[in-house]
ZAMARGU-4260 file (C-alpha; in steps of 0.2 Angstrom, whole numbers, plus 5000, padded with zeros to 4 digits):
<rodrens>
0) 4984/5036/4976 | 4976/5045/4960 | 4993/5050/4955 | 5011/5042/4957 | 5015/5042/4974
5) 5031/5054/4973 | 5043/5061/4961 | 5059/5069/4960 | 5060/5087/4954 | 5060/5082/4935
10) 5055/5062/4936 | 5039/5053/4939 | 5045/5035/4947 | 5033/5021/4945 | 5019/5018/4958
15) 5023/5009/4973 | 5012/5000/4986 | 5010/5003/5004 | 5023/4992/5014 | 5020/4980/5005
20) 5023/4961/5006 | 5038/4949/5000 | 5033/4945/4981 | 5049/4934/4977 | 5058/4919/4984
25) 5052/4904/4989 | 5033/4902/4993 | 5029/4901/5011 | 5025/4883/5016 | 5008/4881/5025
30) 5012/4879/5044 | 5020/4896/5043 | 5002/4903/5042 | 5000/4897/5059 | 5015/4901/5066
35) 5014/4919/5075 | 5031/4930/5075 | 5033/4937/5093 | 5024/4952/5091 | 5008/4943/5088
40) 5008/4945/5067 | 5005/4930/5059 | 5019/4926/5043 | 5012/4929/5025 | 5009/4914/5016
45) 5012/4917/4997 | 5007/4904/4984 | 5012/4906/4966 | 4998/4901/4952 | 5004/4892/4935
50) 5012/4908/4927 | 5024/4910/4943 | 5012/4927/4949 | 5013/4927/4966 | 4998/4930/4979
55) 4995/4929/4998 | 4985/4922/5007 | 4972/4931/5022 | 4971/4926/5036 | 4952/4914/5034
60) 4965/4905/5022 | 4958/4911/5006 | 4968/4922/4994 | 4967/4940/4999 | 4962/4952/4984
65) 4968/4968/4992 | 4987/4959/5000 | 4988/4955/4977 | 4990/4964/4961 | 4975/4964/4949
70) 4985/4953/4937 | 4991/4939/4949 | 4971/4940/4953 | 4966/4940/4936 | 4976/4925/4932
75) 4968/4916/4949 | 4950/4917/4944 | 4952/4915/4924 | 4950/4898/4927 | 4937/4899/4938
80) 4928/4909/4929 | 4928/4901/4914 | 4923/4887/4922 | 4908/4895/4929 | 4902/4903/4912
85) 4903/4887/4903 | 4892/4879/4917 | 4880/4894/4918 | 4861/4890/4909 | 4856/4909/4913
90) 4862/4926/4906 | 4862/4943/4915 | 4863/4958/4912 | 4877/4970/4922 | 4880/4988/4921
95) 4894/4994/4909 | 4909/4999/4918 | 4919/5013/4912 | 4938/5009/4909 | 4954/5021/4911
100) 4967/5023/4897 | 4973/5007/4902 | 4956/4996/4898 | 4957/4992/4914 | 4941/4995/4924
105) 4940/5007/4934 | 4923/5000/4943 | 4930/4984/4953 | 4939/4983/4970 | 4956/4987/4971
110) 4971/4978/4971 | 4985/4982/4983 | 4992/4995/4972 | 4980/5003/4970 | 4975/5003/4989
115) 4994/5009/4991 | 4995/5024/4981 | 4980/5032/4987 | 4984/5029/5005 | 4999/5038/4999
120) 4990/5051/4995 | 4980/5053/5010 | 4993/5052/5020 | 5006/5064/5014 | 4991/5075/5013
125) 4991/5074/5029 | 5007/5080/5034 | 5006/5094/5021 | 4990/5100/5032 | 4998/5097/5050
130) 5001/5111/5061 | 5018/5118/5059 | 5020/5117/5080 | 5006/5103/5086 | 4997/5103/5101
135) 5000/5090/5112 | 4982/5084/5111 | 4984/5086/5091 | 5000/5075/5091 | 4991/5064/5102
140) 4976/5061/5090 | 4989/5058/5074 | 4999/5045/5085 | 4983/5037/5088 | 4978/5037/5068
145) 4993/5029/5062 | 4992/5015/5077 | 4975/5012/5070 | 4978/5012/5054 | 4993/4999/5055
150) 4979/4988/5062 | 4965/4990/5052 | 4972/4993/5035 | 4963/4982/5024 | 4979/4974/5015
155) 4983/4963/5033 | 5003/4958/5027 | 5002/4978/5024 | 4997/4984/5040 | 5007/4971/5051
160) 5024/4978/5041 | 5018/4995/5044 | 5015/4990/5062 | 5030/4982/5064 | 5042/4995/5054
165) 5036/5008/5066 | 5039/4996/5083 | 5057/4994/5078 | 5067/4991/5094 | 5077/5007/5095
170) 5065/5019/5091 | 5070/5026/5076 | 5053/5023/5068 | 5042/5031/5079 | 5030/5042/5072
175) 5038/5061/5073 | 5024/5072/5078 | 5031/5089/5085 | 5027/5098/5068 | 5024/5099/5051
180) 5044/5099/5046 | 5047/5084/5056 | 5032/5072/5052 | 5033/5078/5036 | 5050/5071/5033
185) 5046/5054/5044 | 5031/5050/5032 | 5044/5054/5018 | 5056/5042/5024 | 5042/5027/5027
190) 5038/5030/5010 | 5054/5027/5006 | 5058/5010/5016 | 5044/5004/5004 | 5054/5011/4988
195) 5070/5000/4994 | 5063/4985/4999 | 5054/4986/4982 | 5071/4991/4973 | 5063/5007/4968
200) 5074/5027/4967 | 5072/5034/4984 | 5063/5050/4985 | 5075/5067/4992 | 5066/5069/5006
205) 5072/5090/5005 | 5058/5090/4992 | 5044/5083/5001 | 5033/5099/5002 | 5035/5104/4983
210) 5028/5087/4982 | 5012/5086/4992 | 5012/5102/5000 | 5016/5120/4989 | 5018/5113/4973
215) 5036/5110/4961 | 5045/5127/4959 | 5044/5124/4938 | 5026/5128/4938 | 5020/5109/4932
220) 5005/5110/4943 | 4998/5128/4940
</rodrens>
């Protein structure tokens, strides 16, 4: 998302990513890669480089830049970069990037933050716009976009958490699609699950539509 992706009435919590992986504990060892839970997604391998930053792995067996944050990835090519322009005999010439208030470039890929808070953004922008009393074909078209969406977003540990949050045994998690009130407040509270795992404040989900729908009450976004 281009801003955070929720805030309380008078707070602005930090960004979080979008179902994101485990990113502490013990590394997965490498047979688990190949080991397939019962629904048919394959367990995250996580590796830690030298500075303890932890990245996973995709599924060709190479690190995956959009399941890792820019600074885990940072650290897993500085040496390989280095290493490169020490061996390099020829110069080039690259377009100048422009950079946010951060110094961080605002040209290259994204990382899976990144990825996670504008997909926050579209998606809560999404229930702002649904029809306050769907259709039965336009319920039908959303279910569809979130089933393909937890299979082809591009962060794979991402998507199969997404995918399996919603298949949850009793129920609870299917999508809600009757109307704007009701999906509104189900995206809220998947956007939630990833606060807790990530030990982030929960969002009060009585506040979802000042948030991404009407505005806040004190005026901030006039």
């Amino acid at each position: 998302m281009a801003d955070e992706p929720q805030s309380q009435p008078h707070s602005r919590p930090n960004p979080t990513t979008l179902f994101p992986h485990t990113t502490t504990g013990t590394p997965e060892s490498p047979s688990s890669s190949s080991d397939n839970k019962n629904d048919g997604s394959k367990l995250p391998v996580i590796r830690r480089d030298e500075d303890g930053k932890s990245y996973v792995l995709d599924k060709n067996g190479k690190p995956c830049r959009l399941c890792t944050s820019a600074a885990a990835w940072r650290n897993l090519t500085k040496k390989s970069k280095a290493s490169t322009a020490a061996a390099s005999t020829t110069t080039t010439t690259q377009p100048q990037s422009q950079s946010n208030s951060t110094g961080a470039s605002t040209e290259c890929p994204p990382d899976v933050e990144a990825l996670g808070r504008s997909t926050w953004t579209l998606l809560h922008s999404l229930t702002a716009t649904y029809p306050e009393k769907a259709s039965p074909s336009e319920q039908t078209e959303m279910k569809s976009f979130l089933t393909l969406l937890s299979k082809l977003y591009p962060c794979w540990v991402c998507a199969d958490d997404f995918r399996n949050w919603m298949a949850e045994p009793s129920g609870k998690n299917q999508p809600r699609l009757g109307g704007r009130s009701e999906f509104g407040n189900w995206m809220c509270e998947a956007h939630n699950e990833v606060n807790r795992k990530l030990g982030k404040k929960e969002f009060d989900c009585r506040f979802w539509e000042e948030r991404w729908k009407d505005g806040w009450k004190d005026g901030r976004c006039d």
